[in-house]
C-alpha positions in Angstrom: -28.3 1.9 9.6 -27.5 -0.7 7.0 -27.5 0.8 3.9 -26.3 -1.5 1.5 -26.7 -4.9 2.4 -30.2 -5.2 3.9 -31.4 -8.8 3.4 -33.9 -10.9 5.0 -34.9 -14.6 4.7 -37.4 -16.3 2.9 -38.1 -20.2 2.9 -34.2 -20.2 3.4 -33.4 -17.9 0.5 -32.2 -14.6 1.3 -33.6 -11.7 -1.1 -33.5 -8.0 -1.2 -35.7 -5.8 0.7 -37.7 -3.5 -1.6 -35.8 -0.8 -2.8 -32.0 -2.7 -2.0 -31.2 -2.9 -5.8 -28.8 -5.6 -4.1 -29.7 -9.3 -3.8 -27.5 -11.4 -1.4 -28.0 -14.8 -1.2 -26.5 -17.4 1.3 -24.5 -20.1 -0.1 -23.0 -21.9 3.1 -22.0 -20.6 6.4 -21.1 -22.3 10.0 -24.5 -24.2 9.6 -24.4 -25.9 6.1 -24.0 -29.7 5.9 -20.6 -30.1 4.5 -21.2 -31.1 0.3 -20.6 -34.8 0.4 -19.9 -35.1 3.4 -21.4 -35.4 7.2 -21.9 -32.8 9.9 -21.4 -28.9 9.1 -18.6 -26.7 8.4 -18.7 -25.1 12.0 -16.8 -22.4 13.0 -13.5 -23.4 12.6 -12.9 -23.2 9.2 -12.0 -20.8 6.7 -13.8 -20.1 2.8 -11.0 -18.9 0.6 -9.6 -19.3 -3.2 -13.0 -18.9 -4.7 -13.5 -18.7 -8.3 -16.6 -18.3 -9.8 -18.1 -19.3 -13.8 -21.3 -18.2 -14.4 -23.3 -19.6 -12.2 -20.4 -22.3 -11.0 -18.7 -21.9 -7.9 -15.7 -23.4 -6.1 -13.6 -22.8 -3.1 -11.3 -24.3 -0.7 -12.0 -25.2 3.3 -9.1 -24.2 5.4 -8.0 -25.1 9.0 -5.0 -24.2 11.0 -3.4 -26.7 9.3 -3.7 -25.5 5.6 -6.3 -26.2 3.0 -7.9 -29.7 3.8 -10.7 -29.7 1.4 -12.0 -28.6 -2.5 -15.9 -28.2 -3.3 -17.5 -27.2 -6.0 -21.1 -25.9 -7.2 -22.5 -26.4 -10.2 -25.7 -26.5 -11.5 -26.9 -26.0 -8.2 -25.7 -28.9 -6.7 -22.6 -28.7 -4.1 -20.4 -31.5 -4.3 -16.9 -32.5 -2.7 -13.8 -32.6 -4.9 -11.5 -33.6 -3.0 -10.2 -33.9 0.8 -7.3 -35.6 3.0 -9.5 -38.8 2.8 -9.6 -38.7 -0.9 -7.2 -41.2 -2.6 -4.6 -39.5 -4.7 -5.0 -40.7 -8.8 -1.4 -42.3 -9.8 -0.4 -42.1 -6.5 -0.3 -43.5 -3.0 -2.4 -43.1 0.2 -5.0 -39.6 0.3 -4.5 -36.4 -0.6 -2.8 -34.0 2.9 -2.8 -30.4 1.3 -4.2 -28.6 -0.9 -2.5 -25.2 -2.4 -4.9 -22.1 -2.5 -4.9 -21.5 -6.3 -7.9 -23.5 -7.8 -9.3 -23.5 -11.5 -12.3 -23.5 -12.7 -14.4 -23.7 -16.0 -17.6 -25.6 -17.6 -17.5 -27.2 -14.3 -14.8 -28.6 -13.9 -12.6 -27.9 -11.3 -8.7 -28.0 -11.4 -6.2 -27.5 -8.7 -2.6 -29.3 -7.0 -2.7 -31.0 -4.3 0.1 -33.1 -2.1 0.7 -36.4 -0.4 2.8 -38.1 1.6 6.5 -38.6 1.0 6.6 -35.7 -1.1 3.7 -36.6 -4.0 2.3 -33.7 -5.7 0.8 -33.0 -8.6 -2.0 -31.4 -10.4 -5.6 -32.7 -10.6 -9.0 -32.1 -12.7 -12.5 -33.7 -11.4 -13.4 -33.6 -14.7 -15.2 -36.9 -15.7 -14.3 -38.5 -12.2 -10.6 -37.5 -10.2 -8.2 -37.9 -13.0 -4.2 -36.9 -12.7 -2.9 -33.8 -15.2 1.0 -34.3 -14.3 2.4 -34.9 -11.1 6.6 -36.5 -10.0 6.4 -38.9 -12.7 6.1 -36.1 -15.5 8.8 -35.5 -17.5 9.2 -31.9 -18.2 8.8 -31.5 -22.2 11.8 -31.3 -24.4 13.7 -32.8 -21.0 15.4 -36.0 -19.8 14.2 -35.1 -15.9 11.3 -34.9 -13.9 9.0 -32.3 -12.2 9.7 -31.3 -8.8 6.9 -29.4 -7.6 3.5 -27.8 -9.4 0.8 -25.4 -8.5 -1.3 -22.0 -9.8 -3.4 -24.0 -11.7 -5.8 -22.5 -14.5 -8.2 -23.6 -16.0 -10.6 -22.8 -19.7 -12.8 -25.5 -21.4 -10.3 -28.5 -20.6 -6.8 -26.8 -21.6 -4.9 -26.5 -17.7 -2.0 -24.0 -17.5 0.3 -24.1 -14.4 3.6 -23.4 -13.2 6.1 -25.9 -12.9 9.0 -26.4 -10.9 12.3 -28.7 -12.0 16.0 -28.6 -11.9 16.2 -26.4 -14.7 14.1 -24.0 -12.7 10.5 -22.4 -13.1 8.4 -22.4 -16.1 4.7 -22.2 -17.2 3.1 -25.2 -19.2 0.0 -25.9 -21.5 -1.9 -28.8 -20.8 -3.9 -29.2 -23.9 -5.9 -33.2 -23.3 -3.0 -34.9 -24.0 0.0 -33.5 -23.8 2.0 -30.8 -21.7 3.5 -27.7 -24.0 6.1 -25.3 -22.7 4.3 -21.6 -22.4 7.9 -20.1 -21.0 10.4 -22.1 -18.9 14.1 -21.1 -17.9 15.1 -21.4 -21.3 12.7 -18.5 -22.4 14.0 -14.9 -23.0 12.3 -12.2 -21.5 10.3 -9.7 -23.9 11.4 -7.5 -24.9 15.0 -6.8 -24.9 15.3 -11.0 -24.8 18.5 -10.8 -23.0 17.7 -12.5 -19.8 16.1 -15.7 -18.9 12.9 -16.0 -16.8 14.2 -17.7 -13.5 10.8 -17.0 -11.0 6.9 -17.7 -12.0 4.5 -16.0 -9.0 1.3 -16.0 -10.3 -0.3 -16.8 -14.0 -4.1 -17.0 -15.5 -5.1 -19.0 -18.5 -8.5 -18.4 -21.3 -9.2 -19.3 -24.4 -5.4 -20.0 -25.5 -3.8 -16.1 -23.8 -1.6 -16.9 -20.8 -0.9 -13.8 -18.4 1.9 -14.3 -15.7 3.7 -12.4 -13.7 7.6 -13.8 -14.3 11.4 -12.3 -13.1 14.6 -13.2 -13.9 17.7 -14.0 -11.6 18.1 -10.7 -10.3 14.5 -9.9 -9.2 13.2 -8.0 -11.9 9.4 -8.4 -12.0 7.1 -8.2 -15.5 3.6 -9.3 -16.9 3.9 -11.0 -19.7 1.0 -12.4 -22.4 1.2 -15.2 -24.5 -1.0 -16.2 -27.1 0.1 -19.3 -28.6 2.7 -18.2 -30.8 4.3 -15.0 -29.4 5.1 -13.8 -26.0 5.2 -10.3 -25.4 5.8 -8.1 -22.0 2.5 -5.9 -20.9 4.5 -4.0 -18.1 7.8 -4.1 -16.2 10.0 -1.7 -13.9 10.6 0.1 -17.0 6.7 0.6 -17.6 5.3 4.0 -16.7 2.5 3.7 -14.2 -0.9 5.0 -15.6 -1.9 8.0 -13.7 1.1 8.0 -11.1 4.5 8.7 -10.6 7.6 7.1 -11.8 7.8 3.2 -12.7 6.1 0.2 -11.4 8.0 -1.6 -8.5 6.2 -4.9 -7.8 2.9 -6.3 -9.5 0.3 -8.9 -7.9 -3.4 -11.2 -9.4 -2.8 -11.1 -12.6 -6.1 -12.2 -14.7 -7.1 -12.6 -18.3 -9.7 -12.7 -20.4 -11.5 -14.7 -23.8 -10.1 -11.8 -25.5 -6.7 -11.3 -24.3 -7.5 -8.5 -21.8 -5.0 -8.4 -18.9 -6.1 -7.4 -15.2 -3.5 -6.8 -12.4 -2.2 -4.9 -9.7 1.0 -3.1 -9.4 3.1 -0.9 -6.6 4.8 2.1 -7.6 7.0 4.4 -5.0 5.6 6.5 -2.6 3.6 4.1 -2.0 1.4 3.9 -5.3 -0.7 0.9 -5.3 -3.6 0.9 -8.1 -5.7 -1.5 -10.5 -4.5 -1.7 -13.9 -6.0 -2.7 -17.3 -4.0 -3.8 -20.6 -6.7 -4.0 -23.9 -5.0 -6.6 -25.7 -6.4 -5.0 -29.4 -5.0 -1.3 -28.6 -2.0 -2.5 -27.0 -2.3 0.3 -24.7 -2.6 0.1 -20.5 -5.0 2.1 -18.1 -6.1 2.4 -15.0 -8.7 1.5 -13.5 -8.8 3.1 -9.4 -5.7 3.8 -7.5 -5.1 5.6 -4.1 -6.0 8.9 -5.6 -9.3 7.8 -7.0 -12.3 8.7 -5.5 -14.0 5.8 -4.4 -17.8 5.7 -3.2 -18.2 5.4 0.2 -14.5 5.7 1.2 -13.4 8.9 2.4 -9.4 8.9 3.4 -5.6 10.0 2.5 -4.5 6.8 3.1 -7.0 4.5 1.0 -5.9 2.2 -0.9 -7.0 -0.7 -3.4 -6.6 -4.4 -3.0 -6.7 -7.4 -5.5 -8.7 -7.3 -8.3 -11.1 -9.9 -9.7 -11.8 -9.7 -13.3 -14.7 -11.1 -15.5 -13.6 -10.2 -18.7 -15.9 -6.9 -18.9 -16.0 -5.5 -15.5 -13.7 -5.3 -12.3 -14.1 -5.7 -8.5 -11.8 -5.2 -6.1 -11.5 -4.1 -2.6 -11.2 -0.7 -0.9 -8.7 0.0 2.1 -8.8 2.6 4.3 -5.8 3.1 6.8 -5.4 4.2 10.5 -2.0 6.3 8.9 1.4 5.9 9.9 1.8 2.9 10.3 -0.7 2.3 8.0 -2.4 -0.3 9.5 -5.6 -1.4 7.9 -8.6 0.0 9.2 -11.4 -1.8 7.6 -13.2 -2.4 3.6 -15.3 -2.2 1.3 -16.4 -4.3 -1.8 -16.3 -2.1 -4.6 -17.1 -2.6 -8.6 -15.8 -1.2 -11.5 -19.1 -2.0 -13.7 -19.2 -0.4 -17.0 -17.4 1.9 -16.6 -19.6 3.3 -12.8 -17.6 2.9 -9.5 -20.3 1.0 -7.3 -19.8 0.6 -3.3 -20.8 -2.6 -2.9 -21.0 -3.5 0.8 -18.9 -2.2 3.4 -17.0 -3.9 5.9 -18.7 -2.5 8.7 -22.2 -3.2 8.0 -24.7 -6.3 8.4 -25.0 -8.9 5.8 -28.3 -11.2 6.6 -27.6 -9.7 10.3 -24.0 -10.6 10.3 -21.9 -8.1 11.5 -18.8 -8.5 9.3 -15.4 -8.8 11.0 -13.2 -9.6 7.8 -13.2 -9.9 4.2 -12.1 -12.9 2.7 -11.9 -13.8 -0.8 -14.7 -12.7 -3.6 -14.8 -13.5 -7.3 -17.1 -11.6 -9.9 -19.0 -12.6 -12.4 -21.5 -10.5 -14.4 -23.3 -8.7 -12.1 -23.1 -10.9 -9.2 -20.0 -10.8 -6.7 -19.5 -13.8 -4.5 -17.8 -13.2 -1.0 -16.5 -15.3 2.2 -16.0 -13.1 5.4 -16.1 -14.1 8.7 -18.5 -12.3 11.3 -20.5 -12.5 14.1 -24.0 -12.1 15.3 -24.8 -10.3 18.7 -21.1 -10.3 19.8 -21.1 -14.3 19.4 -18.6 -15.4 16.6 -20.7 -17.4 13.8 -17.2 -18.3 11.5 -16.8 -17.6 8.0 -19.6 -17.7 5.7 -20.0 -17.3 1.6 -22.5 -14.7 0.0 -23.8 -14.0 -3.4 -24.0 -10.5 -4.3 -26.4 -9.4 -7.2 -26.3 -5.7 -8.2 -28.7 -3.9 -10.5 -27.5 -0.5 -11.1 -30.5 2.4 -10.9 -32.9 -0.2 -10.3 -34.0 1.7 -7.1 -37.5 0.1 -6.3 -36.0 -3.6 -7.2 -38.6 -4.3 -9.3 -36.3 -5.7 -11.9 -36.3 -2.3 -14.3 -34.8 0.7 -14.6 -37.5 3.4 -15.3 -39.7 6.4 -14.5 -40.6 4.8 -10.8 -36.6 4.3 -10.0 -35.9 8.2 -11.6 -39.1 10.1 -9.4 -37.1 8.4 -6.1 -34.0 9.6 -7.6 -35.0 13.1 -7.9 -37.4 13.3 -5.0 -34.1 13.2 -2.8 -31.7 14.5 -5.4 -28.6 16.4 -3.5 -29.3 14.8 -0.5 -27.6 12.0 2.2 -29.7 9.1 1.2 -29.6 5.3 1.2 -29.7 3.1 -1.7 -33.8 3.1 -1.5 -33.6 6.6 -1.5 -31.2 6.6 -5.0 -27.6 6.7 -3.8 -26.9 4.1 -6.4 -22.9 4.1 -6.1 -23.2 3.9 -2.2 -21.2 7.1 -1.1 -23.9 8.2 1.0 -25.6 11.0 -1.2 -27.7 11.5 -3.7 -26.4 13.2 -6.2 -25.7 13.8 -9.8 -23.4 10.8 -9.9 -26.0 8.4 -9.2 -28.3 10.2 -11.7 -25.8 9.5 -14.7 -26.0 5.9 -14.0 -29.1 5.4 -13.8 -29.6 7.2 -17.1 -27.1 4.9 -18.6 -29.3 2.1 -17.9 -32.9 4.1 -18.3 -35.4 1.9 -19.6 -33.3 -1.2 -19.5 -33.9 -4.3 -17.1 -32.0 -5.8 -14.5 -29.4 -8.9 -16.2 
């Protein structure tokens, strides 16, 4: 029985069943004319690098030859950003690849792309296809040239990225009009500031904080913030890990927020693998689920958590469960950290608008609303990837847009019982129980966002 993700369709819009407390919407799939384009996306390609703003969406098209195209949805309206038939701005001949890391903000869409005879560079659609840097771009405070860009980010016009030159990596500040040095090779590392950053693997960018995750020459991995005027280091392998053993060993996704907030994952030993949280006005770092927390829905020695996607209040992420040695992954589950209420999402071995799911792809959150590609198939006959809009309403158990007296009788007519989310289990583990009661009295007379 599907649970979770029970959907049917109405005049093309799909919509919760009564009692689903969970909304999923279609946004394309095999059978969606391609945004400025002709024909549909078929089955052979691949939704991934979403990244959701509100109600603003983009995400890249893959093929077996890399990322080929760049769309976007805003107000509504899908468009095409940019493809391999797209003419390159300062450059020669169309656009061939595109790399996975795209921006996005007030609707406009950043990201680096590549051409032929080694072009690349870093783009913005914002008021028509316009060039940020690209070969030409002299690295600020140098006498040479970028060599390669990408990880672009995005918030109200300013574009961070990482930048590759002679003198090595670095991350930059596009601020309108000129290009800023965030940290570079010349840049000690916080805090003993005896070392130079030599490697840039992943970065976010809001409202003037830049998170990355740097090392220097011999490997040693950090998260650093910078706010404009000081750079400081939020973990490292000398950071203790938050409810775990030891020190971190390797970190991964690394978001931020408005505020400063800082999102990631890390590794520890034995193999530790968790969710973390650093509150920029405490100064202090927490966890947020690991492989020893309990998640909803998930029941396993080996589970595990995967990449986290971060809206500034809440946190979504995925939920792994393993075969065992060798740890293969077994299959799952979209999971939310939402105020503060682990919330099963959707499993990965359930129907979504009678799509059996096969694999997760990307998913971005944003509010109460998760988007998510996966790839699937219907009847044993593959349908491709497809993208999905998740909206959740926690303890709104009748779906009538409230949380009340009607959702709390369904509650307690099946209190300490298996049950489905009609029936009350709110955080999808399969019961009814006190757990789900506590939510839904955190949102009691409240309606849905």
């Amino acid at each position: 029985m599907n649970m979770f993700c029970k959907t049917f369709v109405v005049l093309g819009i799909s919509v919760a069943t009564a009692g689903a407390a969970i909304t999923t919407t279609k946004i394309v799939d095999k059978d969606t004319v391609k945004w400025g384009g002709t024909g549909t996306f078929g089955t052979a390609v691949v939704f991934s690098s979403l990244i959701v703003d509100g109600g603003d969406l983009t995400f890249g098209a893959a093929n077996l030859t890399g990322l080929g195209s760049v769309y976007k949805r805003t107000n509504g309206t899908g468009y095409l950003v940019a493809n391999n038939s797209t003419l390159i701005p300062d450059g020669t001949g169309s656009f061939t690849a595109f790399d996975r890391k795209l921006g996005l903000s007030d609707g406009d869409v950043v990201f680096s792309g590549e051409g032929s005879s080694g072009q690349f560079g870093v783009y913005s659609d914002s008021s028509g296809l316009n060039k940020i840097m690209n070969g030409s771009t002299l690295v600020p405070g140098e006498t040479f040239y970028f060599t390669d860009a990408d990880l672009p980010s995005i918030h109200y016009g300013d574009i961070a990225f990482r930048g590759v030159s002679s003198g090595g990596n670095g991350v930059y500040l596009y601020d309108g009009s000129t290009i800023s040095v965030i940290a570079d090779y010349d840049t000690t590392i916080p805090p003993a500031n005896t070392a130079y950053f030599d490697t840039i693997v992943g970065l976010a960018y809001s409202n003037g904080y830049t998170a990355f995750i740097g090392a220097d020459s011999s490997g040693n991995y950090g998260i650093y913030l910078d706010n404009g005027s000081s750079l400081i280091c939020i973990a490292d392998y000398d950071t203790a890990i938050p409810g775990g053993t030891g020190n971190f060993t390797w970190f991964k996704k690394v978001q931020v927020d408005s505020n400063g907030n800082v999102v990631f994952g890390g590794d520890g030993s034995s193999r530790q693998r968790g969710i973390y949280k650093y509150s920029r006005n405490t100064s202090t770092l927490s966890l947020i689920a690991d492989r020893d927390t309990t998640l909803p829905g998930i029941s396993s020695v080996y589970s595990s958590v995967g990449y986290p996607s971060y809206d500034g209040s809440n946190v979504a992420f995925f939920g792994i469960i393993d075969r065992g040695p060798p740890y293969v992954p077994l299959k799952h589950s979209l999971l939310v950290d939402y105020d503060g209420h682990l919330i099963n999402i959707c499993k990965g071995d359930e129907k979504v608008d009678g799509i059996d799911i096969l694999q997760f792809g990307d998913f971005a959150l944003s509010g109460n609303k998760i988007t998510l590609s996966f790839s699937g198939q219907v009847n044993n006959d593959w349908v491709g990837f497809s993208i999905y809009e998740f909206e959740f309403c926690p303890g709104d158990i009748n779906g009538d847009g409230f949380i009340n007296l009607s959702d709390l009788a369904i509650l307690l007519a099946n209190l300490d019982n298996p049950g489905s989310r009609e029936d009350g289990d709110i955080n999808g583990d399969g019961m009814v129980d006190s757990i789900d009661q506590a939510i839904l009295l955190d949102y009691y007379n409240e309606s849905c966002p």
